[in-house]
N, C-alpha and C positions, 0 to 999 in steps of 0.2 A: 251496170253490172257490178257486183261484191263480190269481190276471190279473196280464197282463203288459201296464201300462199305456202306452204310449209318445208319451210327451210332447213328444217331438224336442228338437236340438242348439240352440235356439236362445235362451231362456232357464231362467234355475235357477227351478224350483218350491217355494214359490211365488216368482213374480218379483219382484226390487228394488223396481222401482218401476209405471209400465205394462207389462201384457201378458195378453192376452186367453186364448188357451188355454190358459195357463200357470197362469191362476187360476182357470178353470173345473177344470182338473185338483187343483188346490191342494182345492176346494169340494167335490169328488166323494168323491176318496179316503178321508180320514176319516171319513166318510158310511158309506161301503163297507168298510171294517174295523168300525164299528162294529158292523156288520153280521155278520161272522165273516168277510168276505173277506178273502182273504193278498194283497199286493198289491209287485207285482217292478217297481219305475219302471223307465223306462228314459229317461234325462236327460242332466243334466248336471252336474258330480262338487258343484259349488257349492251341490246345489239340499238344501234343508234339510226338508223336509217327510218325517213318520216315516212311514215305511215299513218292511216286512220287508227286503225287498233294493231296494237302488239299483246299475244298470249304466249303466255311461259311457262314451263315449271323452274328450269335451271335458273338461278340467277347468272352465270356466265358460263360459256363454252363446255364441253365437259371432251374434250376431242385428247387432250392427255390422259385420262383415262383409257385409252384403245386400245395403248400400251399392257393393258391388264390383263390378265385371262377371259378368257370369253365368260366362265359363270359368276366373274364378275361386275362385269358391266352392261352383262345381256338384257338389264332390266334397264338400261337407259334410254334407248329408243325407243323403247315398250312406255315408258314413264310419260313421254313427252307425248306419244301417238295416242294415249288415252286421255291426256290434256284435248289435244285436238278434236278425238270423239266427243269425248262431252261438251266441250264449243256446239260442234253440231247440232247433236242433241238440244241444246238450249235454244236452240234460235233456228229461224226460216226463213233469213234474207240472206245466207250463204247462195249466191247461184252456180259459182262452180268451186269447186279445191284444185289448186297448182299443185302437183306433189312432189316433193324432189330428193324424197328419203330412200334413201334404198332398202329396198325386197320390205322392210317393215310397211312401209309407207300403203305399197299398192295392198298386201296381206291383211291388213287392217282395214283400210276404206273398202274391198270388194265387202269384207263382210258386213260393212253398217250398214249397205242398203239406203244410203243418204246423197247429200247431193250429187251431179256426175262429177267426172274425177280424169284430170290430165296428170297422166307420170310421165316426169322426165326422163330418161335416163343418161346419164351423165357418164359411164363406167364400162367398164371392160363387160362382154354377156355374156361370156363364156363363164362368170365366175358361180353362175347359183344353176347350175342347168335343170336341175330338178323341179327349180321354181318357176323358171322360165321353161322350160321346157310341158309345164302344164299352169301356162301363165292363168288368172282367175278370170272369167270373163266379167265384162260389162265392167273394165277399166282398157280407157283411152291412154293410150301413150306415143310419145315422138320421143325419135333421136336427136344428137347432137350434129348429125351426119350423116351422107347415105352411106357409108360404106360401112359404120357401125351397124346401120337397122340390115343390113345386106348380110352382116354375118350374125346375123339373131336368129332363135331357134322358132320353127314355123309359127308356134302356139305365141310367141310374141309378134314376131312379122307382121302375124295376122291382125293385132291389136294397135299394130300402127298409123298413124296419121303420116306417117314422114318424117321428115328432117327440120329444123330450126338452124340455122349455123349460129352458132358464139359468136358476143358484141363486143367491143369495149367503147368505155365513154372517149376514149383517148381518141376515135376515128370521128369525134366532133371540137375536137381539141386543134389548137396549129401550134403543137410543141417545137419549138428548131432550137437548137444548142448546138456551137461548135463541134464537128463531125471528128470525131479521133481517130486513133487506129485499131485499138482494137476490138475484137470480135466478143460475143457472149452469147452464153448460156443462160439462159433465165428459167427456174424453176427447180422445185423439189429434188436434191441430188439422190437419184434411185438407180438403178441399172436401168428400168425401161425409159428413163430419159436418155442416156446413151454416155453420159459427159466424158466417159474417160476414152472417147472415142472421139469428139472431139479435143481433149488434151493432148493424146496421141498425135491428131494431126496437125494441129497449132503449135505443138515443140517440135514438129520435122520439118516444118515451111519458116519455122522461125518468128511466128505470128504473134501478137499479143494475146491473152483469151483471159477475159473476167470468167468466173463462175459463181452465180450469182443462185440462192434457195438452201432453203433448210434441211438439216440431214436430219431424221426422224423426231422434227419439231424444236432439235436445239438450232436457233439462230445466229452464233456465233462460234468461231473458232475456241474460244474460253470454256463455251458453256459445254462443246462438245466434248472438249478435253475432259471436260470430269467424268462426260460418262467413259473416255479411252482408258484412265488410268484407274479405273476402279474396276475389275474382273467379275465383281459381284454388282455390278448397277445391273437395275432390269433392262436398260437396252443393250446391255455390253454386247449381245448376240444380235442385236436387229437388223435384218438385211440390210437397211438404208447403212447404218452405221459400217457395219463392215464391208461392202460395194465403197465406198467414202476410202476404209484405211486399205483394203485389197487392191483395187484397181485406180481411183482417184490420186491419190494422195501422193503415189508416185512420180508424179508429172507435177508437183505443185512444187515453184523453186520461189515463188513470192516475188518474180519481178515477171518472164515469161508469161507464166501461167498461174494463175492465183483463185485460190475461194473467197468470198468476202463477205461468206452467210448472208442472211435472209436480207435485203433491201427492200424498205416501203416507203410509199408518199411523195413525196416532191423527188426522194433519191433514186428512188428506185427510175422514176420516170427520166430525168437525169444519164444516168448510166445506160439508159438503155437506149434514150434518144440520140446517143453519141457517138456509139455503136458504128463501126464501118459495116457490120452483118450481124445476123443472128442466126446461130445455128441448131440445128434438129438433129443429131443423130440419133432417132429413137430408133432402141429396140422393140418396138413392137406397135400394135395397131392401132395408135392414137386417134380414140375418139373424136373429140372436141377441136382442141388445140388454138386456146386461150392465147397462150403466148406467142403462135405466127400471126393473130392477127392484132394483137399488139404492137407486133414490130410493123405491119403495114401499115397501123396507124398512126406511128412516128417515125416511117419513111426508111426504115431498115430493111435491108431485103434481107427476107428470108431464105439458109440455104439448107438443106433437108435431105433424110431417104425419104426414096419414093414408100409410102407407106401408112397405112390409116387414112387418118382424112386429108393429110399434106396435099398431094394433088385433087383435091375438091376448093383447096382454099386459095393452093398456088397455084397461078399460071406460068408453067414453067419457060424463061426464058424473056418471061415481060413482067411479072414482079417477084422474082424469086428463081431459084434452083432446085431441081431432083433431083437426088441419085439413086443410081439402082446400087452401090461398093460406096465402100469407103473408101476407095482409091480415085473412086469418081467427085465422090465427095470433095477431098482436097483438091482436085483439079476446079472444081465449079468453086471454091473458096476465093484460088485465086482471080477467077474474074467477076467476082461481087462488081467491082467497078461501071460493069459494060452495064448493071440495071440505073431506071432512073426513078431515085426516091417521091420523084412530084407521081409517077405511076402507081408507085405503092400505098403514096397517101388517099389517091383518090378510089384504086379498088375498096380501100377500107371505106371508105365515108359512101360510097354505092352500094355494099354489101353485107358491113358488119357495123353500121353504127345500133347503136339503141333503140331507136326509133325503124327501121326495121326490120330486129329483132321482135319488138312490142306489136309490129304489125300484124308477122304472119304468126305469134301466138294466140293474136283477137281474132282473127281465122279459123284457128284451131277451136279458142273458144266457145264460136259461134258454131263449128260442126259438131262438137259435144254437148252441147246445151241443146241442139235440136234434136239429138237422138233420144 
């Protein structure tokens, strides 16, 4: 089989530093070759991950740009999805397209009439209702989750395969590093990650607490300051940014509780395998959720609201925590202790390694291609 993976213009695979479909893609592929699949990315010219063919327009990422107004950047995923059409177009050994672009992605291939076509989706559904809500026929799609596909509007439901759960390579990995004490946050600081809820709770128990991710793609306390002290930078307004000085920042004394921007590669892995927990306070209905089964895959127990896919990943009470309060939350912080990390490494290597994740999308595969 030859898939034509399409990753979109907006980072290289796998990414620098943060980026969520970029690295789910990154997790897959290899997976899927090992497998015997020939696999055609379709990216961006930066992006390093082996593959049989790579097709571009961007030479590198173009995801700073998103920052812009919409009439000006509306032509970039437009740019990249008509590179991808005409790939099609040119050739007949395409037998399925991965798609993992959002609303551009499936909008484009319903209408070419060309090979069939798996859309991921990765994202909140609630965000295009109009599109999903008269989703196009004759495109194939799966969640990241049952509880995402569970809150999608019929005309997609309908178009569903199911669920995939998120891999990481790390649940094939035997990371161990001396266990510290404190706790982290890992990921993109937004409100819907929750962080100043866990900083809240970690300066009242007296805890330690990293916060570890990027505030609207500055990676660093330095780099962020420029956009704070300049009133006219285009992010000076951007919710990430001000969630960051409103709510965050308060609780940030640099010994306690501390930000440490964006961590990647060996450090990131580091930090996070050291970890005595790792916590979830999300506000809201977490898709995917990359980084709980991260932390299962380097023995960290996850402690969480019950909420999104959290209870689809955690088993509450044998490798990680629920709550329903944030009151409950710190109560379940303090006995992180009673889980046992050998239980969290092995749910991950049963259920979220790469291999199958690769499986049940040759699954999927095989039911799209026969239809």
């Amino acid at each position: 089989m030859k898939v034509l993976v399409n990753a979109g213009p907006w980072l290289a695979v796998p990414p620098p530093g943060y980026g969520g479909i970029e690295n789910v893609v990154a997790t897959l592929v290899p997976a899927l070759r090992e497998r015997g699949v020939r696999v055609v990315l379709a990216s961006v010219g930066s992006s390093t991950l082996e593959v049989d063919e790579l097709i571009s327009v961007f030479d590198d990422g173009q995801f700073t740009e998103l920052q812009k107004p919409y009439n000006q950047v509306m032509g970039i995923a437009h740019a990249h999805q008509a590179r991808v059409v005409a790939e099609l177009r040119a050739r007949d050994d395409i037998d399925l397209v991965h798609d993992h672009v959002e609303v551009v992605g499936p909008a484009v291939l319903s209408a070419l009439g060309g090979p069939p076509v798996l859309h991921t989706l990765h994202w909140d559904l609630h965000k295009h209702p109009a599109f999903y809500g008269a989703f196009p026929p004759g495109i194939a799609v799966n969640g990241v989750s049952e509880s995402q596909i569970a809150r999608a509007p019929d005309a997609l439901r309908a178009a569903s395969l199911g669920a995939v759960y998120l891999a990481s390579p790390l649940a094939d990995r035997d990371l161990r590093v001396d266990r510290g004490e404190h706790l982290v946050v890992m990921g993109r600081i937004c409100s819907l990650k929750g962080q100043h809820v866990a900083a809240r709770i970690c300066q009242k128990l007296g805890l330690p607490l990293v916060l570890a991710g990027p505030v609207s793609g500055r990676n660093t306390p330095a780099e962020l300051d420029v956009v704070v002290q300049n009133p006219y930078h285009p992010l000076h307004s951007h919710p990430d940014v001000r969630y960051h000085l409103d709510q965050v920042s308060r609780y940030l004394d640099g010994k306690l509780v501390r930000w440490v921007g964006a961590v990647g590669g060996q450090d990131r892995d580091h930090l996070y395998a050291s970890a005595r927990a790792a916590l979830f306070p999300i506000q809201w209905d977490e898709p995917g959720g990359t980084a709980v089964v991260e932390a299962l895959a380097l023995g960290v127990p996850p402690v969480g609201l019950r909420r999104g896919c959290l209870p689809e990943i955690i088993d509450h009470g044998r490798t990680g925590f629920l709550a329903d309060s944030e009151e409950e939350l710190a109560e379940w912080v303090l006995r992180v202790d009673e889980l046992d990390p050998e239980e969290c490494r092995r749910e991950a290597r049963r259920r979220f390694s790469p291999a199958v994740m690769a499986e049940r999308y040759l699954e999927l595969y095989e039911l799209v291609t026969a239809r």
